[in-house]
C-alpha positions as CSV (number, residue, x, y, z in Angstrom):
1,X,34.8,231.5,5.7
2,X,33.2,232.2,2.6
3,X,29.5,233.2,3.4
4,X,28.9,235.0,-0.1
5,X,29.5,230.9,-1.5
6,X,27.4,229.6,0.6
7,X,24.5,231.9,-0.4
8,X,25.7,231.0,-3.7
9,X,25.7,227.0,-3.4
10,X,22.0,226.9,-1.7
11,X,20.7,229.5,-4.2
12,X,21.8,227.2,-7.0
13,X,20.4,224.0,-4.9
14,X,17.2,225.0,-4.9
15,X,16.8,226.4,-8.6
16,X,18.5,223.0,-9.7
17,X,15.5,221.4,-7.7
18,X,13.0,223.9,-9.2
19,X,14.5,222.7,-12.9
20,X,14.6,219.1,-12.5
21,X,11.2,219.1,-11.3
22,X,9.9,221.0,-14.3
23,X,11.7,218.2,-16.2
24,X,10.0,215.4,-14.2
25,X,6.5,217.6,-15.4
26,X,7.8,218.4,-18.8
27,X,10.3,215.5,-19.9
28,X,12.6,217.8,-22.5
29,X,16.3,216.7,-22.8
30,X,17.2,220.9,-22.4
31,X,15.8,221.0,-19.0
32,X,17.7,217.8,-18.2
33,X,21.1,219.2,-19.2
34,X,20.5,222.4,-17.7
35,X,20.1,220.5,-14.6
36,X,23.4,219.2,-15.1
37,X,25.0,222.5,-15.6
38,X,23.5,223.9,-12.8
39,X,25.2,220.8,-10.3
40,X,28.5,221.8,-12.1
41,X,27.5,225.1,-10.7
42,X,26.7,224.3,-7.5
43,X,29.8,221.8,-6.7
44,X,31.9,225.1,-7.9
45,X,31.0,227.2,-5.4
46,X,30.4,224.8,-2.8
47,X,34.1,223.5,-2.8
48,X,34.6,227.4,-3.0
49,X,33.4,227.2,0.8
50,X,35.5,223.8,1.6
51,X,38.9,225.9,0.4
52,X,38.1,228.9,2.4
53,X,37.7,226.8,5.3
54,X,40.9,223.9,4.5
55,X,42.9,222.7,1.8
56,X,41.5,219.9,-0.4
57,X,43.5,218.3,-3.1
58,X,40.1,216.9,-4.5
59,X,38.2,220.3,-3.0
60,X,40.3,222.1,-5.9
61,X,39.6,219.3,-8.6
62,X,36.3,219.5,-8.1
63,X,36.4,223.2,-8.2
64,X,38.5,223.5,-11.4
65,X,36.7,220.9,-13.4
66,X,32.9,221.6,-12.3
67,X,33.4,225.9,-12.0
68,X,36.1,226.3,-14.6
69,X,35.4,224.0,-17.5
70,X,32.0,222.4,-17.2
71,X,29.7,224.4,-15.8
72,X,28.9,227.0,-19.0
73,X,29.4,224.2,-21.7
74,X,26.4,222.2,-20.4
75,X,24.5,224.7,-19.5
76,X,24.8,226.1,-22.8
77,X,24.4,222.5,-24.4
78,X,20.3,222.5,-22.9
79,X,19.9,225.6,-24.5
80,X,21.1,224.0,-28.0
81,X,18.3,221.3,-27.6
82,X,16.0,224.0,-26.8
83,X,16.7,226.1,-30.2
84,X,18.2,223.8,-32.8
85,X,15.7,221.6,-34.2
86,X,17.6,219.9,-37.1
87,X,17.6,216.3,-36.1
88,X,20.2,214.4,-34.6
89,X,22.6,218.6,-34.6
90,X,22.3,218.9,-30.6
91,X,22.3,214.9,-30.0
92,X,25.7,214.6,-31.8
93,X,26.9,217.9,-30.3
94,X,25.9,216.4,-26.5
95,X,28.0,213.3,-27.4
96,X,30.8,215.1,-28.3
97,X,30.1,217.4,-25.0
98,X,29.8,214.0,-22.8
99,X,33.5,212.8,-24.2
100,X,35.3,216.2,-24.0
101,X,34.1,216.0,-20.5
102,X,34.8,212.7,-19.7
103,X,38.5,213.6,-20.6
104,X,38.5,216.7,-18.8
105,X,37.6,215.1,-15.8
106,X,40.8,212.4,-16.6
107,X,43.1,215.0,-16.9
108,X,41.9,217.7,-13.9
109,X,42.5,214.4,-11.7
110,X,45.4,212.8,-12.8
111,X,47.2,216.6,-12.6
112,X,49.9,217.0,-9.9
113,X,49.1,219.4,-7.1
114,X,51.6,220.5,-4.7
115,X,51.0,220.5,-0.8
116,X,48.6,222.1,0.9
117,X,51.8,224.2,2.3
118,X,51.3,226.1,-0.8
119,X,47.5,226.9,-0.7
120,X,46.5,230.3,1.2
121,X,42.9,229.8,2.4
122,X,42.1,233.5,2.3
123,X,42.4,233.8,-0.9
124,X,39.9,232.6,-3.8
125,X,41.0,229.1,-6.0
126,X,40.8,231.3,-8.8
127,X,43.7,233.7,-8.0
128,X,46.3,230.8,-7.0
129,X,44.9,227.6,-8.8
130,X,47.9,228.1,-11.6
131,X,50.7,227.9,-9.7
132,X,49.0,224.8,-7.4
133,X,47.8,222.7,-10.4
134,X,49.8,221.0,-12.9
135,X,47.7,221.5,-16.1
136,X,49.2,220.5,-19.9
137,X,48.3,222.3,-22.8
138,X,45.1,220.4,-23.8
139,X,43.5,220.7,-20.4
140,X,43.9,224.9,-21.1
141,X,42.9,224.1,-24.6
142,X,39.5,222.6,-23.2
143,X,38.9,224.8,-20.6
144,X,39.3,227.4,-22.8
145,X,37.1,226.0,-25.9
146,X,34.3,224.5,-23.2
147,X,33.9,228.2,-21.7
148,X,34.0,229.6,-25.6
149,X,31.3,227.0,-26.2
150,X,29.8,227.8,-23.2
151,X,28.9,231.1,-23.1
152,X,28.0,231.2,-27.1
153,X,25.5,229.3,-26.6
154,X,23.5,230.0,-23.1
155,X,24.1,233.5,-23.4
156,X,23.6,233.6,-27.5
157,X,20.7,231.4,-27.4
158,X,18.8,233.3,-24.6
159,X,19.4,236.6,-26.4
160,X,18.5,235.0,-29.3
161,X,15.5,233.6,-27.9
162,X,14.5,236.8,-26.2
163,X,14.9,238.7,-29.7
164,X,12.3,236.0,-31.0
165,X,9.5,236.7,-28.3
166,X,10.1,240.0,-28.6
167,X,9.8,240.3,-32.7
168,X,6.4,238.3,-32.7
169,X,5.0,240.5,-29.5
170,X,3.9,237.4,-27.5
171,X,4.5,236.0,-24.1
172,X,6.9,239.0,-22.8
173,X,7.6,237.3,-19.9
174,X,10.0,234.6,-21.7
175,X,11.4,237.7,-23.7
176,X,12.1,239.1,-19.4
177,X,13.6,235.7,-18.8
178,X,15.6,235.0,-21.3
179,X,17.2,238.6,-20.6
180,X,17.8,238.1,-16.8
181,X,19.5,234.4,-18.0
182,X,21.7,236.1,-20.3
183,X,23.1,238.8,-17.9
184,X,23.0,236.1,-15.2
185,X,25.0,233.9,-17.7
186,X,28.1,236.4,-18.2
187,X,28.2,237.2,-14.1
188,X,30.8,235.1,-13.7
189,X,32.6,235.6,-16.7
190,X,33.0,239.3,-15.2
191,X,34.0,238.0,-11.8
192,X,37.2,236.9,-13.8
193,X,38.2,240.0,-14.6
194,X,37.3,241.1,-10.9
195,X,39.9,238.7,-9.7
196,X,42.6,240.3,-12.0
197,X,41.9,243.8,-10.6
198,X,42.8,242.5,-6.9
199,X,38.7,242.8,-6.1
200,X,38.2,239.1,-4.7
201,X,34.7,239.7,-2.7
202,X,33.4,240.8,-6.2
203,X,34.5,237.8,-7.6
204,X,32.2,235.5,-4.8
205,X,29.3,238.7,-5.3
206,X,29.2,238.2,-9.2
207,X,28.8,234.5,-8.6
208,X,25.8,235.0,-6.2
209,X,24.0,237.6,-8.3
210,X,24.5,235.3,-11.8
211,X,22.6,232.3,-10.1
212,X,20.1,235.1,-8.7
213,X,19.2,236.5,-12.2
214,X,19.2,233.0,-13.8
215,X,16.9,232.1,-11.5
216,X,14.7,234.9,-11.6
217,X,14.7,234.6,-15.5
218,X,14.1,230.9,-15.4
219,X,11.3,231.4,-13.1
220,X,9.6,234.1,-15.4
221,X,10.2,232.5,-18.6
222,X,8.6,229.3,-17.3
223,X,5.8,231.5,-15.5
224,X,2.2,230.9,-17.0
225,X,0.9,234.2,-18.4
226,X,-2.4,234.1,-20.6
227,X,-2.3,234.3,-24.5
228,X,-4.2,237.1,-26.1
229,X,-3.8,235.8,-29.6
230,X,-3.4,231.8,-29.6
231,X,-2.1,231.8,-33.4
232,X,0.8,234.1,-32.9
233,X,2.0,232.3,-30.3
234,X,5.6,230.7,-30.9
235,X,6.9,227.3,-29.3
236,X,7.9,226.8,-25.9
237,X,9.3,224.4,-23.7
């Protein structure tokens, strides 16, 4: 069994708790999406567990639509409605996210997969899911262009946003955050290449410690710290 995913799956449970009760507090459409993202997280490594345990035709659906294509996009999509503020830029960009994703979802689960025969347990989806899913051209094309997307914008706009707190010397702590959500951000981007070296366990390990650091920076960029100079304060969420 897969006990590194596990830690994973209730990690990311209870820091999408933590952000859809800020958004119940704070209302903001970019703590709603990141909400989403984080369930596209959280269904990715939970059916991690469920295909370390047993084959699941719609286990590795799941898995490949939630981990492998969704998951970054919408994550990255709250940040764009945290830091674009040219009306009606990230509301036409989440339509356009909400269709490509709608037929993502219609071609992960009309894809042929072959029998469970073929799946080897001990092993991670991500080392055998090619040869066990039939995927066409514009499913790689989206996957490929929704993790592009993806990780331009969560990773971009937190370094971006760190480089802002940190130019006008206020609240550090969001500067902290935004950092820890960037590294977090590109964890599993690295587990990738862990997976093409042969080094599986690091694959599950750089999971665990990306929703670790995005939680930790989430936590201390939504932390209340006092203000020394109210006027050079810049706008938060």
């Amino acid at each position: 069994m897969n006990y590194i995913s596990i830690f994973s799956t209730i990690v990311t449970a209870i820091f999408t708790v933590a952000v859809f009760n800020r958004y119940r507090q704070r209302k903001g459409t970019h703590l709603l999406l990141w909400g989403i993202g984080l369930i596209f997280y959280g269904l990715g490594t939970l059916t991690e567990v469920i295909l370390s345990i047993t084959f699941s035709e719609f286990a590795l659906k799941v898995w490949y639509l939630s981990g492998a294509m969704l998951t970054a996009a919408w994550l990255g999509q709250g940040t764009v409605h945290l830091l674009v503020r040219k009306r009606g830029v990230a509301s036409t960009l989440t339509i356009i996210l909400v269709i490509v994703s709608v037929v993502a979802a219609i071609l992960v689960f009309t894809s042929l997969t072959p029998a469970a025969a073929d799946y080897n347990t001990s092993l991670p989806a991500s080392e055998q899911y090619k040869e066990i899913m039939t995927r066409n051209s514009l499913t790689i094309v989206l996957t490929i262009l929704l993790n592009i997307y993806g990780t331009i914008t969560l990773v971009g706009g937190a370094i971006y946003s760190a480089y802002l707190f940190w130019r006008k010397k206020v609240l550090l702590n969001r500067m902290v955050g935004n950092i820890l959500i960037a590294a977090g951000a590109m964890m599993p981007a690295i587990g990738g290449t862990f997976v093409q070296a042969g080094l599986v366990d690091w694959l599950y390990l750089s999971e665990f410690i990306g929703v670790i650091l995005m939680y930790a920076g989430f936590m201390q960029a939504t932390a209340q710290q006092p203000v020394a100079n109210p006027r050079a304060a810049v706008p938060t969420s």
